[in-house]
Phi, psi and omega in degrees: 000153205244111193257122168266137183238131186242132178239126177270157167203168167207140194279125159310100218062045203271332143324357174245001154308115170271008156240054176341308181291314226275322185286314178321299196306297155359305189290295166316315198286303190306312162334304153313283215288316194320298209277013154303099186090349191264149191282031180314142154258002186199102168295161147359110162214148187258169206253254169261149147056233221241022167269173225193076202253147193196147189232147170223124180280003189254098172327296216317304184301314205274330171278337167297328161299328224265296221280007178258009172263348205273316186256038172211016191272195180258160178299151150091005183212144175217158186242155168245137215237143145212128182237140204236145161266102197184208167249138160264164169206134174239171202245155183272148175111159201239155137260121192314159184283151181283160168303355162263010167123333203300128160328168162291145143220194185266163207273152197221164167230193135113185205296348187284323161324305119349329175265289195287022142296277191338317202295295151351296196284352181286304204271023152280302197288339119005317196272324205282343167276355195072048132247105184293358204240358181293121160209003153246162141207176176249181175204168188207119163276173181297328166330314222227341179286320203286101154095003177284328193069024177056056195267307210290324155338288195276016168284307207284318156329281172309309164315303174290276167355326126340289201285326181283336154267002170253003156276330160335299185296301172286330172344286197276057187220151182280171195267341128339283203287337162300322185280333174270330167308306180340282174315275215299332170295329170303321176108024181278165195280105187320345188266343197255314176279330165327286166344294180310277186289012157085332168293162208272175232277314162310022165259288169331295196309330184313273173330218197357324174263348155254253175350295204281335183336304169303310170311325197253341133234050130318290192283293166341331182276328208278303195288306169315318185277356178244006147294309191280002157279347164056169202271150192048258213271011174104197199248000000 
């Protein structure tokens, strides 16, 4: 069987946004740059109001987008990620393409969809419990169990526990230091960010062995335990 990771996301607070298009845009462009290089089978695209859809062929790919939108979005806007495990199926007929640029794609259905509802309405309620810095989480539906050997189960445990220190973590990072973590997650160069960010290239470094330090090892654990999930059917 064939496993898909389906992503929902949504802008946070969005109704107390006082430029609602001007925050879309904001959203679409931070999405754009996330999804650069990463193995998606279906980029970003908006749905209704103010949702956000995304197929990733990878676990690995689909939590590096989230934590490369989470640090790259602008001060004052946040997105909420639920990423769902399962099967797609698409249904005939298209949808047009979104206002950030996204292609028309096909209508799609199934349980990975259904997990990264679950997932999504999980991490509102994480916030609505007051942890405000919870924006991502996962899900796995039984689907993805089959023939898994119940690998996925003690994952999906371990993977949230993760994602709540590492949204903790960006949470509390100034918006410098978000723009810089972004590059190194991206793969640029201390020195490329230094540039970028008018500081010197021992600043950055400073910075990756202090402050970001957790985060780059966090994303590490994350990317092993979703390597080790192996690509489509498991491993």
């Amino acid at each position: 069987m064939d496993v898909s990771y389906a992503l929902i996301a949504d802008i946070v607070g969005s109704r107390e946004l006082p430029d609602r298009r001007l925050a879309q845009q904001a959203v679409y462009e931070a999405l754009g740059r996330a999804a650069e290089g990463l193995a998606l089978t279906q980029r970003p695209y908006a749905t209704v109001g103010d949702e956000l859809q995304a197929v990733s062929a990878t676990l690995a790919d689909a939590l590096a987008l989230t934590v490369r939108t989470h640090l790259l979005l602008p001060e004052g806007l946040g997105l909420r990620f639920g990423v769902g495990v399962g099967t797609i199926s698409e249904i005939d007929g298209v949808v047009e393409g979104s206002p950030g640029g996204a292609a028309a794609h096909p209508i799609q259905d199934g349980s990975a969809w259904w997990a990264a509802r679950e997932a999504i309405e999980r991490a509102h309620a994480l916030q609505d419990e007051g942890r405000s810095y919870a924006r991502t989480w996962l899900r796995i539906h039984s689907d993805a169990e089959n023939g898994s050997g119940g690998k996925w189960g003690e994952r999906e445990g371990l993977v949230n526990s993760l994602l709540i220190l590492r949204d903790q973590t960006v949470f509390r990072f100034q918006p410098r230091q978000r723009r810089m973590m972004a590059g190194l997650l991206m793969g640029a160069t201390q020195v490329e960010v230094a540039r970028r960010e008018k500081v010197s290239q021992q600043a950055v470094s400073d910075f990756a062995r202090g402050a970001g330090s957790s985060l780059l090892e966090v994303q590490k654990i994350l990317d092993g335990v979703a390597a080790r999930s192996g690509r489509g059917g498991g491993e």
